[in-house]
N, C-alpha and C positions, 0 to 999 in steps of 0.2 A: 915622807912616806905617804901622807895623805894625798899628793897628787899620783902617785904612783897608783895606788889602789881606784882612785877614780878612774884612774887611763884605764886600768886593767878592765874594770867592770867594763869602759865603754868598749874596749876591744870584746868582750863575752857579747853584748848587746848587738853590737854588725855584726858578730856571724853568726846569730842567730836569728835576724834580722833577714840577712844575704842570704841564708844556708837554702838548697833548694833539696824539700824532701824526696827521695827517690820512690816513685811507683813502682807498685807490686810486677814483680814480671810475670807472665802467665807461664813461659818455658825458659829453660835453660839450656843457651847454644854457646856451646867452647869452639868458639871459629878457630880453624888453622894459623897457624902462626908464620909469621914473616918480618921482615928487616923494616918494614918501611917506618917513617916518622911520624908522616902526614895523620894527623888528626881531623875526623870527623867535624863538621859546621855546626853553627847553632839551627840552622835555615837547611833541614834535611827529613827528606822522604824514607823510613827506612822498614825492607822488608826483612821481616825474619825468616827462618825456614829451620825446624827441627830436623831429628833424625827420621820421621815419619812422611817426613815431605810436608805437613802442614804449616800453611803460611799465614803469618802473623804481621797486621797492621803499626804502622805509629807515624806520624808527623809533628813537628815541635811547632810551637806558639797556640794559645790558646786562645784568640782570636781566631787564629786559622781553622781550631778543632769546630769552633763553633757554627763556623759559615759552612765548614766539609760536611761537619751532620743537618745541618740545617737543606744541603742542596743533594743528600744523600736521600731525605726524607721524600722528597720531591720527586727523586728516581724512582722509589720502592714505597709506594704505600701502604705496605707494611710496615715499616718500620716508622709509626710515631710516635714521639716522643715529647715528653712536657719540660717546660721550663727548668725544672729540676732536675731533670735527668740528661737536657742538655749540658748544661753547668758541670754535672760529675763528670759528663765524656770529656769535658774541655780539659779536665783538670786528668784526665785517665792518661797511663802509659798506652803500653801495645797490648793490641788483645787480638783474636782471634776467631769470634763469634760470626758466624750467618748474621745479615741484615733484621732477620725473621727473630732470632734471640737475642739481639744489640740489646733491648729495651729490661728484659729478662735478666741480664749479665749486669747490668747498671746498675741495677736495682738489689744483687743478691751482695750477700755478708762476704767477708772475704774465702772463708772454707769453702760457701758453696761455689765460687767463682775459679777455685782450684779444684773442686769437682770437676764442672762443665768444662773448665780446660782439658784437665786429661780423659774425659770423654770425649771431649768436642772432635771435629776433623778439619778446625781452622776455618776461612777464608772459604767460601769454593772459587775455585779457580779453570774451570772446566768451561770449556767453549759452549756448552749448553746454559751456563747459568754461572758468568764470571763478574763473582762482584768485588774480586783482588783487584780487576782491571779498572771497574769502575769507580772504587776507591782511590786506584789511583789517578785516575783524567779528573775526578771531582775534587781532589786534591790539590793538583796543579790550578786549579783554577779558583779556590778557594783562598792559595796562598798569594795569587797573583792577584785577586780579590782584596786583599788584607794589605797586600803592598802599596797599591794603588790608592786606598785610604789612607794611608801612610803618607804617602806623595813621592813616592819613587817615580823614578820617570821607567820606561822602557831601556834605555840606553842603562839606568842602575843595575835594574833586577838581568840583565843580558851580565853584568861582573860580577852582581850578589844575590843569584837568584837561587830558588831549590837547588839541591843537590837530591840525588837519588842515591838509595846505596842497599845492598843487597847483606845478610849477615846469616848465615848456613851455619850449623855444627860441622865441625870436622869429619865426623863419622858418614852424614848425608852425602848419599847415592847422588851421580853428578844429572841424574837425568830428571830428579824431580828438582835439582835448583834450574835446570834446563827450562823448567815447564814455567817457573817462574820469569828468565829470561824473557820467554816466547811472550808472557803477557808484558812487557815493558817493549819489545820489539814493535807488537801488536797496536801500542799507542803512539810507536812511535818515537820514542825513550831508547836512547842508540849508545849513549853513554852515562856510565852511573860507575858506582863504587861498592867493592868485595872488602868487607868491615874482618881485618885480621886480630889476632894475638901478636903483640909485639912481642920478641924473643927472648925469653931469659926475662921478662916483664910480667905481669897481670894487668899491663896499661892492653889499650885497644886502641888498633889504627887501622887506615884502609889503604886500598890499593886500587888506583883508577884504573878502569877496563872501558875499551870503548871496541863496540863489538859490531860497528860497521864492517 
């Protein structure tokens, strides 16, 4: 019995060890549902989009978060940030804050952060003042940044590089995931993935779209 209870313990100990806690979501999107299998990457770019049309940021690895705020700051003068509050974005899910309140958002409790969420109006994404787009070119370039310390070659990151992927409530109107479309066009991002409900599931899967 006593090695049994040792094992046991050591099994409690790796998964809580391994376990990775889940960041707060800012919104809740019930994407439409479909057959497919295909599972979401670790190595993914992923846009949200409420039923408001507002769009929400996130990219995995937090190495990459750090180099994307670090080269976001550098775009937007506005938006600096200390030591400390870099570290919390690396460690953050998806949010949805203007450049101008990043610093703001980081810093507040979590109530007040589901305040400013359902205030907020997301991302701007508007051809006057579009920092969804430039989150995402400073993105790619951050994560391609990250690899190449890494020591991936070119020929790696062309079979295991980002993925992009788009993730809309089922209720949103097609013409503001459109808008968001038009900024991945706009970079240049021609193929990416529609993040579904798998059927008769609560699992999530995507479905490759490539909109050349």
């Amino acid at each position: 019995m006593t090695p049994m209870v040792d094992l046991a313990f050591l099994l409690v100990t790796f998964f809580m060890l391994t376990a990775k806690f889940r960041n707060m979501e800012p919104i809740k999107a019930d994407p439409p549902y479909s057959v497919s299998l295909t599972q979401l990457p670790e190595k993914v770019m992923l846009i949200t989009i409420d039923t408001l049309g507002r769009a929400y940021f996130d990219i995995s690895g937090r190495t990459v978060r750090e180099k994307l705020v670090t080269r976001m700051m550098a775009r937007y003068p506005q938006m600096q940030l200390n030591v400390e509050q870099v570290e919390s974005f690396s460690k953050m899910g998806t949010f949805g804050m203007p450049v101008e309140l990043l610093g703001q958002y980081i810093n507040a409790e979590d109530d007040m952060k589901e305040a400013m969420d359902k205030a907020g109006k997301g991302i701007p994404l508007d051809s006057l003042n579009n920092q969804l787009g430039t989150w995402i070119q400073e993105g790619y370039y951050a994560f391609v940044e990250d690899a190449t310390e890494q020591g991936l070659t070119k020929e790696q990151l062309k079979e295991d590089g980002l993925r992009y992927a788009i993730k809309a409530d089922a209720n949103t109107e097609y013409e503001k995931i459109e808008k968001v479309i038009d900024v991945f066009r706009d970079k240049q991002i021609f193929q990416f993935n529609m993040v579904t409900s798998l059927a008769g599931s609560d699992e999530t899967a995507d479905a490759n779209l490539d909109t050349k």
